[in-house]
C-alpha positions in Angstrom: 17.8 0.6 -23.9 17.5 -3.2 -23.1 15.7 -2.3 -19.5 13.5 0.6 -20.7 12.1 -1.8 -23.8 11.5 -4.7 -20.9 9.2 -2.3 -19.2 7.5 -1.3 -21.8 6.5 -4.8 -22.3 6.0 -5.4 -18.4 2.5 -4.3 -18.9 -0.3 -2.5 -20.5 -2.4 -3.2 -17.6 -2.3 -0.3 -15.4 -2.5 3.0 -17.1 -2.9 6.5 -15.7 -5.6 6.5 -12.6 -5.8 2.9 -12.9 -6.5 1.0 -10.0 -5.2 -3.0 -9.4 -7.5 -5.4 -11.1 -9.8 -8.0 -9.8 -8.3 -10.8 -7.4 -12.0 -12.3 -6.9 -13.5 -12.5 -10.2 -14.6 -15.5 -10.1 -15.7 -18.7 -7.6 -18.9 -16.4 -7.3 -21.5 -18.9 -5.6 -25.5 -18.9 -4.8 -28.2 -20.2 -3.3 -31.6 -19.4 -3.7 -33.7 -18.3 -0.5 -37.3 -16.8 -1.5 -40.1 -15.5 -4.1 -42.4 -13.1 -3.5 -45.4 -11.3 -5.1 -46.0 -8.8 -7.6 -42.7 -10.0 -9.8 -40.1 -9.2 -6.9 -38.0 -12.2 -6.2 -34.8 -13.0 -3.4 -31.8 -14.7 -4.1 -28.6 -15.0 -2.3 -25.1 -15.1 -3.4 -21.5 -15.2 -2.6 -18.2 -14.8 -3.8 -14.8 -14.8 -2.3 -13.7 -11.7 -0.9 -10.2 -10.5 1.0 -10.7 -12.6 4.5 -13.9 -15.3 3.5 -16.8 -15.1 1.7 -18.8 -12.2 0.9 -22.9 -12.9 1.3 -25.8 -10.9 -0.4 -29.4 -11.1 -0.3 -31.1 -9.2 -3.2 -34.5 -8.5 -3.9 -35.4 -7.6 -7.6 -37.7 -8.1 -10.7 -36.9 -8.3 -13.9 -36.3 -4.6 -14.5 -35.7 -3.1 -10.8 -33.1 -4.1 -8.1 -35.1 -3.4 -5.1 -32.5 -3.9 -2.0 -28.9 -5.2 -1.4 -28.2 -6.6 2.0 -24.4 -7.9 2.7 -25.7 -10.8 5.2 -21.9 -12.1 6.0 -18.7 -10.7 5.6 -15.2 -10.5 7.4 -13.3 -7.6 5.1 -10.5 -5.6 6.4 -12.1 -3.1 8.9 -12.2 0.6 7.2 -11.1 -0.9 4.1 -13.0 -3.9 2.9 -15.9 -3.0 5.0 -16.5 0.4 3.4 -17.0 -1.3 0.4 -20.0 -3.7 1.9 -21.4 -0.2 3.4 -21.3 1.7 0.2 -21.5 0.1 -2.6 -25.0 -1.6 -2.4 -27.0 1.4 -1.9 -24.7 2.8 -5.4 -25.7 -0.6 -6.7 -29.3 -0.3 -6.3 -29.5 3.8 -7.5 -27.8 2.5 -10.5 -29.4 -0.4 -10.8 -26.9 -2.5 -11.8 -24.3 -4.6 -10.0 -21.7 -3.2 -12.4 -21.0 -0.2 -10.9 -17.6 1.7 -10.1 -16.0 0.1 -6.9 -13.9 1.4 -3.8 -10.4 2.5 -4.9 -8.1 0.4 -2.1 -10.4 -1.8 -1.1 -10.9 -3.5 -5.1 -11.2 -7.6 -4.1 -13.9 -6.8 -2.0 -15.6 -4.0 -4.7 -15.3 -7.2 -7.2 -16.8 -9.9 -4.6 -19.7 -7.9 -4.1 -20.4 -7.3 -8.0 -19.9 -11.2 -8.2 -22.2 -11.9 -5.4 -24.9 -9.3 -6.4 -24.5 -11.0 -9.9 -25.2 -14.6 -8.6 -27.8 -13.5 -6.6 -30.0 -12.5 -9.4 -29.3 -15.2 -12.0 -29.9 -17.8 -8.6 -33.6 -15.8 -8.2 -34.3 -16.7 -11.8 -33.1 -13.7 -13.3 -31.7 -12.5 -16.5 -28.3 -10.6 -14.6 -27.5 -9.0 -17.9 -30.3 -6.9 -17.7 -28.5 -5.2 -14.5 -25.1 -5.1 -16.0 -25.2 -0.9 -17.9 -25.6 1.5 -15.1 -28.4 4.0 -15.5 -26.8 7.6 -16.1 -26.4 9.4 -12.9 -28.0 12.4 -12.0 -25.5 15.1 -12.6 -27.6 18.3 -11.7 -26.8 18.2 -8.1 -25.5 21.9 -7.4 -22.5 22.5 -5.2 -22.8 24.7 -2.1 -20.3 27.3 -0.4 -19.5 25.9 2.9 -16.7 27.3 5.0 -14.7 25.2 8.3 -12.5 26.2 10.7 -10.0 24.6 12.6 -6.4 24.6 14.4 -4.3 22.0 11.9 -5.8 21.2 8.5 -4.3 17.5 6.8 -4.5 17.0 2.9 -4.5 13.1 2.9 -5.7 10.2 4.7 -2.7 7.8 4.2 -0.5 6.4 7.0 1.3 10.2 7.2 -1.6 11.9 7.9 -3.6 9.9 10.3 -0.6 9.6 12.3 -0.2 13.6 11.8 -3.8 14.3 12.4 -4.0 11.8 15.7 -0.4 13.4 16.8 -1.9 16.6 16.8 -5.0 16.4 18.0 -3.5 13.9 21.0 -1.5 17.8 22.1 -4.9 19.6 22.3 -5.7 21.1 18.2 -8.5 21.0 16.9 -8.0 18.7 13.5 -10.0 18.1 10.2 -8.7 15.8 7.6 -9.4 15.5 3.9 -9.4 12.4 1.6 -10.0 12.5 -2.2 -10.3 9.2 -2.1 -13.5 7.0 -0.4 -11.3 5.0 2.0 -8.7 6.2 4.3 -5.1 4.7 4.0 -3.4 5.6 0.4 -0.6 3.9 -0.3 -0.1 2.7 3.2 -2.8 0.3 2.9 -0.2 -2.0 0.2 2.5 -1.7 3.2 2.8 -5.7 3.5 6.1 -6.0 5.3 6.5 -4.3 8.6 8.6 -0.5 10.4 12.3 -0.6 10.3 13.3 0.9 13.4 16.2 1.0 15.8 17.0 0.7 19.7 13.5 -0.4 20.6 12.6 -2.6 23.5 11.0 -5.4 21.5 15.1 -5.8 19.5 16.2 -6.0 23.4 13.4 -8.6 24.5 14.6 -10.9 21.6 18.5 -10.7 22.3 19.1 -8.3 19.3 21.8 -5.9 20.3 23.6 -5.2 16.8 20.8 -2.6 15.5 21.4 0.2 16.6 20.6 3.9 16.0 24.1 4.3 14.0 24.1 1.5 11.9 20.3 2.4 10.8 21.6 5.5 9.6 24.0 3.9 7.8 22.0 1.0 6.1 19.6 3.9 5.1 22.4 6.4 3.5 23.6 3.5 1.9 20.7 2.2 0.4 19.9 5.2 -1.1 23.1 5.4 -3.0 24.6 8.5 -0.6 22.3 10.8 -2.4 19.8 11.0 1.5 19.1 14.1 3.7 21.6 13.0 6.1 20.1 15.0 9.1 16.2 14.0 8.0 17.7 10.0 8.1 19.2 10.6 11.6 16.0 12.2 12.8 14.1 9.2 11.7 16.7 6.6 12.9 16.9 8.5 16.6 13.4 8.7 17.2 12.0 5.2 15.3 12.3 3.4 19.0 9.9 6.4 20.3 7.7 6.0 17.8 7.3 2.4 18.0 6.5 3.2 21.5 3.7 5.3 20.6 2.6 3.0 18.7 2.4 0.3 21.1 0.5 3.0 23.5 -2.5 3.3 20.7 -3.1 -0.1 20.4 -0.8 -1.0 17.7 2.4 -3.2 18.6 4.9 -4.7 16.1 6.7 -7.1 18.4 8.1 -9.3 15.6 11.7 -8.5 14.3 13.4 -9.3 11.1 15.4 -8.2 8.3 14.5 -6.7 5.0 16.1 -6.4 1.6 19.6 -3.9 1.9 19.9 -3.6 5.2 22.9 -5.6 7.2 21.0 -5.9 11.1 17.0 -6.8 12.2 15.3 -3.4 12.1 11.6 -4.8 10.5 9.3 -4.7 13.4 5.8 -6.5 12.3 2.4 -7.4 13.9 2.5 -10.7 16.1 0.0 -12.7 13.8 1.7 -11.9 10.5 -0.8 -8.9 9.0 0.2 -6.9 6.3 1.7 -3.9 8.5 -0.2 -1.3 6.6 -3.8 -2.2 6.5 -3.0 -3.4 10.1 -1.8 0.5 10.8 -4.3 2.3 9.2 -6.8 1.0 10.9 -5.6 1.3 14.3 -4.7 5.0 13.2 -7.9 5.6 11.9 -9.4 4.8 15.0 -7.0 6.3 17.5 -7.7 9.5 15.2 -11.2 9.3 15.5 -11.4 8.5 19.1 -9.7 12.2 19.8 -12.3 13.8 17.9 -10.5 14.3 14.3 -13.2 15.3 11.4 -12.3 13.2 8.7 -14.0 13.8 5.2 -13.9 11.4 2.1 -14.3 12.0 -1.1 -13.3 15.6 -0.6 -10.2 16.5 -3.1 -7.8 19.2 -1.5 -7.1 21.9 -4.9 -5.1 24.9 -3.4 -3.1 25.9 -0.5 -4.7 29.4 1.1 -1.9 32.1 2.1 -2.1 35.1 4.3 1.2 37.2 4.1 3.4 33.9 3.3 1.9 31.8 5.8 -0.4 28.9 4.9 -4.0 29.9 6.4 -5.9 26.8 5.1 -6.8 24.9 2.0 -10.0 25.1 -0.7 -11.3 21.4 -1.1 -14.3 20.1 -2.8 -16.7 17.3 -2.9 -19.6 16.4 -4.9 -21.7 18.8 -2.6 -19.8 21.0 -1.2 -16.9 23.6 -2.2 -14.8 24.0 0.9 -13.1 26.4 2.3 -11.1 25.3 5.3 -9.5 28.0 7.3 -6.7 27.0 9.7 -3.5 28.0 11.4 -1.9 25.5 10.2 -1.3 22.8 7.2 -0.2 19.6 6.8 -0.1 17.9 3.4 0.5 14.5 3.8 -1.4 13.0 0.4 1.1 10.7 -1.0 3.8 10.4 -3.9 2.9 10.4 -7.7 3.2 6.6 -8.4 0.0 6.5 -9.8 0.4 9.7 -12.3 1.9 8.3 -15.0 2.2 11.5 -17.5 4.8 12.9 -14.4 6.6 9.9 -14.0 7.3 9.7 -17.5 8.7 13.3 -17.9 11.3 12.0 -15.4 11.5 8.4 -16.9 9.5 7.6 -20.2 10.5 4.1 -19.7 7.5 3.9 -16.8 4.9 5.2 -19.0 3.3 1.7 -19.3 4.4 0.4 -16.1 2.7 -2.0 -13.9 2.0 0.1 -10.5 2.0 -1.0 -6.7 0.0 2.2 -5.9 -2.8 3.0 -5.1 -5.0 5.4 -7.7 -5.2 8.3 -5.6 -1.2 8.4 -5.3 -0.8 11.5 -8.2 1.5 14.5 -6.4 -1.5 16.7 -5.7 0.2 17.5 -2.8 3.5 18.1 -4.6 2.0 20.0 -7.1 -0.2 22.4 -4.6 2.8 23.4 -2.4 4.7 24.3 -5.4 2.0 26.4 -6.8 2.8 28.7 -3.6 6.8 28.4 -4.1 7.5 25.1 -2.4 11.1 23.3 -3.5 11.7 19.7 -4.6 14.0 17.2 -4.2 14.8 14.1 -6.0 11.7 13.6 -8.3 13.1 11.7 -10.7 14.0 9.1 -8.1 11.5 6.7 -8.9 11.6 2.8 -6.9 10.6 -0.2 -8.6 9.5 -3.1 -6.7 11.2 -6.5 -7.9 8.4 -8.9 -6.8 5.1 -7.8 -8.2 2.4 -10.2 -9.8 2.0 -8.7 -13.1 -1.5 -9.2 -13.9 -2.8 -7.3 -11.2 0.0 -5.0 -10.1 0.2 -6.8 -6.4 2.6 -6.7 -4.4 4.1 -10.1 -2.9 6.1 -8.5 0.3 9.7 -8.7 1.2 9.3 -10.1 4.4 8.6 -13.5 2.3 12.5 -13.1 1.3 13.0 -11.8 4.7 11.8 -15.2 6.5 13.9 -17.4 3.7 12.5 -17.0 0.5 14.4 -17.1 -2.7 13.9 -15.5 -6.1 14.5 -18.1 -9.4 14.7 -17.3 -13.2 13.1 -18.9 -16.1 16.1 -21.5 -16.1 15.7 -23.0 -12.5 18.7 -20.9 -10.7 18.9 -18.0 -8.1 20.5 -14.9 -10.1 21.2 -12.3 -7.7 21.6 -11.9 -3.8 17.9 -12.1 -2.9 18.0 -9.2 0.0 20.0 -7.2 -2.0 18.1 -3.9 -2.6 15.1 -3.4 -4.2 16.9 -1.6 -7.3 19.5 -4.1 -7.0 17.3 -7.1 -7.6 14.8 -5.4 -9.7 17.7 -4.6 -12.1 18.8 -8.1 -12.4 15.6 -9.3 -13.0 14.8 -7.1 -16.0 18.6 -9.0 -17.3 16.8 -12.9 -16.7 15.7 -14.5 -19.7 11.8 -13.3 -20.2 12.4 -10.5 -17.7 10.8 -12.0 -15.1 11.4 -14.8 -12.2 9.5 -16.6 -9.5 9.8 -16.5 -5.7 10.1 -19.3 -3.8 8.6 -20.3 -0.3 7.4 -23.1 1.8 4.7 -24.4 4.5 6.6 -22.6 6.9 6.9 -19.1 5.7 2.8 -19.6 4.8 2.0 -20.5 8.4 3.4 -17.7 9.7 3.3 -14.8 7.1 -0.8 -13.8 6.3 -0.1 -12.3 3.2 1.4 -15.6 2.3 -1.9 -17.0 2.8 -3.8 -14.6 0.7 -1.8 -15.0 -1.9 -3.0 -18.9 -2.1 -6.4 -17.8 -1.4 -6.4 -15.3 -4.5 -4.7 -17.7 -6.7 -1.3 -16.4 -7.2 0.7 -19.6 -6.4 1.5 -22.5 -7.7 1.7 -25.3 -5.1 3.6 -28.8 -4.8 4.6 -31.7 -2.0 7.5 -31.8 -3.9 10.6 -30.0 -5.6 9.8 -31.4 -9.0 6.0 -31.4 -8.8 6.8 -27.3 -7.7 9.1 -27.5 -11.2 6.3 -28.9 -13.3 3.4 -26.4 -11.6 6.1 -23.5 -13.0 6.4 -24.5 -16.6 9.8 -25.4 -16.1 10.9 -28.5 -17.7 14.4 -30.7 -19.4 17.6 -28.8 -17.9 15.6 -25.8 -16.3 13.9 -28.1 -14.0 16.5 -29.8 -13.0 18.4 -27.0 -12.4 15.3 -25.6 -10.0 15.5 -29.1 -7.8 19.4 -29.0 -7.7 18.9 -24.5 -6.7 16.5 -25.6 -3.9 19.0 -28.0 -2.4 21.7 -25.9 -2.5 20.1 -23.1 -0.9 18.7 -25.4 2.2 21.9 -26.9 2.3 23.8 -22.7 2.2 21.2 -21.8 5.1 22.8 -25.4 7.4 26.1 -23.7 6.5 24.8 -20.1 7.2 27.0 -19.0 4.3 25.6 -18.5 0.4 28.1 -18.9 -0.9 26.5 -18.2 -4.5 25.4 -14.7 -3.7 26.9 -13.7 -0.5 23.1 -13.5 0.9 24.1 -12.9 4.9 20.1 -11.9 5.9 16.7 -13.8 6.1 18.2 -17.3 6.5 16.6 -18.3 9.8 15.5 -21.2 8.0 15.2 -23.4 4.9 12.6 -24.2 2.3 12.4 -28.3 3.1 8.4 -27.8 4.6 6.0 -29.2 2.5 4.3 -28.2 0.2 6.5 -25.6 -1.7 4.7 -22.8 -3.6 5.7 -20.7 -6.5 4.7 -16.7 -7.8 5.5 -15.7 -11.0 7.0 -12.1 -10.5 8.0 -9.1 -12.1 9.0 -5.5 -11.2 6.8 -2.7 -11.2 6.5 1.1 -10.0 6.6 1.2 -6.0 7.7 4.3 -4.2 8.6 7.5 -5.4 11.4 8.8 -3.1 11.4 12.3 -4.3 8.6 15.1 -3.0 8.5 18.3 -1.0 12.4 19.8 0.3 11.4 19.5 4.0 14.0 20.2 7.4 13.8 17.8 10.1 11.0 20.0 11.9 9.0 18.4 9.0 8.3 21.9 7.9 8.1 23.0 4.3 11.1 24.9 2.6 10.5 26.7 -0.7 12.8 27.7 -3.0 15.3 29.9 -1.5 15.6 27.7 1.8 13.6 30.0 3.3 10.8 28.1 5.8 7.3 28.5 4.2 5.3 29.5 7.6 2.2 27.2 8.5 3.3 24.7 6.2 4.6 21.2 7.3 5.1 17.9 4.9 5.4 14.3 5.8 5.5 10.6 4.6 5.9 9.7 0.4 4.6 13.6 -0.3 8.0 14.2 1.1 11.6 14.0 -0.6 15.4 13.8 0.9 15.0 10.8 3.5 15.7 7.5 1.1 17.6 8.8 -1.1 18.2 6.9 -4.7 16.7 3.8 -3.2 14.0 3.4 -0.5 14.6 0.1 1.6 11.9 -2.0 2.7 10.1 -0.8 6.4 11.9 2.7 6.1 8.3 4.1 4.4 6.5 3.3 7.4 9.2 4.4 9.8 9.6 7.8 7.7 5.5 8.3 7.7 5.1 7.6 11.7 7.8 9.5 12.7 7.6 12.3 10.4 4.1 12.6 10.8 4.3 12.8 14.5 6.7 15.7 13.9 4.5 17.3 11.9 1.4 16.9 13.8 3.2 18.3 16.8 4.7 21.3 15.2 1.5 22.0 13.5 -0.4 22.2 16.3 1.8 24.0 18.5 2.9 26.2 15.8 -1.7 27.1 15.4 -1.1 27.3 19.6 1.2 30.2 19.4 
């Protein structure tokens, strides 16, 4: 009861459909550029987005916003930058900077708000006379319109670009559909990097203890036994491969670490430190796009179509348009249900007012539609918490921080746990540490070579000192618990000299110390992260319903999927499990519409 009354009180913040809150609401900035007649007047603005500043130019009067121009920007390509293509045009039909923003691509949604907002008050304008939206039109009528194709894909994430890109690369004709604005789903919050095993870039680097075998048995052990054996030994045997094909689109990870559970370096990550998701997606996206693959957002997938057994398509709709998409084939690749907090409580009423990692489209629709035509489960109540998330906006602060030396410390100064234990392993003793909450610890050199490090200074989640009792004061801590923190830090550079913790019998991720100035600080807590249970799939990634039988047509892959982690998810194995599942998929799709 202790645990399940902590997280209650984790958070408030995120409820059902919620999306993370605002990183960049403030340091908004303006200057003003030009007046013109008849009342119109233009002002600039800025405000800090994702990767710089965002820049506006606005022309307006003192009842009409005229035109929003985004002058400057550097977002996240097909993330960030959808935002900066969308959202003025909705801000000038509403006439209001305060209008709804991107789902997944939030920081930059709020920098533009912020910069639209400077803009007008730098023109000489009263802003809060453009901060209600006018009502929007709701008469538009929807019209019929039917689509053929070879392989249909419900959901853009990292499963079913990779799906959609996989089969179209064999020769099918592919169309995609996204409920939500952006492509990329949960994978766009991937910050760490792709477990896999064998691969030429652990052989270029000297690595010769992770292999094939002892992926497999990290995995099966990390998820408490409870795995798909066969689905873990697919994914383990064919990672190297699909690192491969990842390197052929465009999209290396030549970097190799360790992550949280697993005994051997199995994290492959980008060479300049990028998040691995966003990084993915958008190389996806694009390899997807350059084989011809319709992709269509803001279209909601809302039942599978049969013929005789056999999926034959899907209905979908959009604010235009009803679909019907008629195919010989379907993949459903739209995500887990971390985000659908009404089903996560039936398994676990403890999560009902979690704090969530995911992203607001992640709610089983996929789950729930395959079901609806006799598709088994496995393992939903299996739900992963995260043990380093910033609270007050549901971010995640990646493992590979831990991974390249970072250390977790409670309220009292000290290290309570083995830091790259697993994630349900740490998360659990953090709910025991006084407050039910800790900070993670990490230096100059994990921020020079980690760019999510680097955001999370940017954004104003760290605490920062040139020394270990500056670092102590920055935290709150004071008295005994920061002494304690000075004498922890020691002790852990002096454990890494030794390679032996001795304290926590830590034996990954201690490459190197924390003695590089300045020393930084996040205040962290666990939240909702992955939801290992989903559709019963066999290692053909195809569908199974719930006699065992093989539901023809239908194929599954990534978080929409159950079996492959198990109790416990480790850290890289969600990417690994969404690129090579969804190749599987997207092969046997469209050889399967070929027949």
């Amino acid at each position: 009861m202790k645990k399940n009354g902590i997280l209650h009180r984790i958070s408030t913040a995120v409820l059902a459909g919620a999306m993370l809150l605002s990183l960049a609401s403030c340091g908004a900035s303006s200057s003003q550029t030009a007046s013109s007649a008849a009342g119109k007047v233009t002002g600039t603005g800025s405000a800090k987005g994702i990767e710089g500043d965002v820049v506006v130019e606005v022309t307006a009067d003192a009842d009409t916003i005229y035109s929003i121009v985004v002058t400057e920007q550097n977002e996240t390509q097909g993330i960030g930058s959808v935002a900066c293509e969308q959202l003025p045009d909705a801000m000038v039909a509403a006439n209001s900077y305060n209008v709804d923003g991107i789902a997944g691509a939030t920081v930059t949604s709020d920098a533009l708000k912020e910069a639209v907002k400077a803009a007008l008050e730098n023109a000489g304008l009263d802003a809060s006379a453009f901060a209600v939206a006018k009502a929007a039109d709701t008469t538009v009528e929807k019209t019929a319109e039917t689509l053929d194709c070879d392989v249909v894909v419900v959901g853009a994430g990292g499963a079913g670009l990779t799906a959609a890109a996989q089969a179209a690369e064999n020769g099918a004709k592919v169309i995609v559909v996204e409920k939500m604005p952006i492509v990329g789903g949960n994978s766009l919050k991937a910050t760490g990097g792709m477990n896999a095993a064998d691969t030429q870039y652990q052989a270029d680097l000297g690595i010769t203890d992770s292999g094939v075998q002892e992926f497999i048995e990290d995995t099966i052990n990390g998820g408490h036994g409870i795995n798909d054996r066969s689905l873990v030994t697919v994914m383990a045997e064919q990672s190297s491969d699909a690192i491969d094909w990842l390197t052929s689109i465009g999209a290396p990870l030549p970097k190799v670490a360790a992550t949280g559970g697993t005994t051997h370096k199995y994290l492959h990550e980008p060479e300049d430190g990028s998040a691995v998701g966003s990084y993915l997606v958008e190389k996806l996206n694009a390899q997807a796009e350059k084989l011809g693959v319709q992709i269509l957002l803001n279209t909601k997938a809302t039942e599978i179509l049969t013929n005789d057994g056999a999926a034959c398509g899907i209905k979908a709709e959009s604010t235009e348009h009803d679909y019907t998409i008629n195919a010989k084939s379907v993949i459903i690749a739209a995500g887990g249900f971390g985000a659908n907090f009404e089903l996560m409580a039936s398994f676990n009423p403890a999560l009902a007012n979690a704090v969530t990692t995911n992203h607001a489209g992640a709610t089983g629709d996929g789950i729930l539609m395959a079901e609806a035509i006799g598709a088994d489960t496995v393992d939903m109540d299996q739900i992963q918490l995260h043990p380093t998330v910033y609270q007050e906006t549901g971010m995640l602060v990646s493992e590979s921080v831990r991974s390249m030396g970072g250390i977790l410390v409670n309220a009292e100064g000290k290290r309570f746990c083995n830091d790259m234990s697993t994630r349900d392993a740490v998360s659990n003793a953090e709910l025991e540490q006084p407050g039910a909450y800790a900070y993670i610890i990490f230096d100059q050199r994990i921020v020079d070579d980690l760019k999510s490090c680097q955001k999370y200074i940017s954004n104003g989640l760290t605490v920062s000192s040139d020394s270990y009792e500056g670092l102590a004061k920055e935290m709150g801590l004071t008295g005994d618990a920061a002494a304690n923190f000075v004498e922890t830090m020691n002790t852990w550079n002096a454990s890494v000299a030794a390679g032996e913790d001795a304290e926590f019998g830590r034996n990954n991720g201690m490459d190197g110390d924390l003695s590089t100035a300045p020393y930084y600080a996040i205040k962290i807590a666990p939240g909702i992260h992955h939801t290992m249970g989903g559709l019963k799939i066999n290692t053909d990634a195809q569908v199974l319903d719930t006699d065992g039988s093989i539901i023809p047509g239908l194929y599954a892959a990534g978080e929409t999927t159950g079996g492959v982690h198990g109790g416990n998810r480790i850290g890289g194995n969600a990417v690994c499990d969404f690129v090579v599942f969804g190749r599987i998929a997207g092969s046997n799709a469209s050889a399967y519409a070929a027949e």
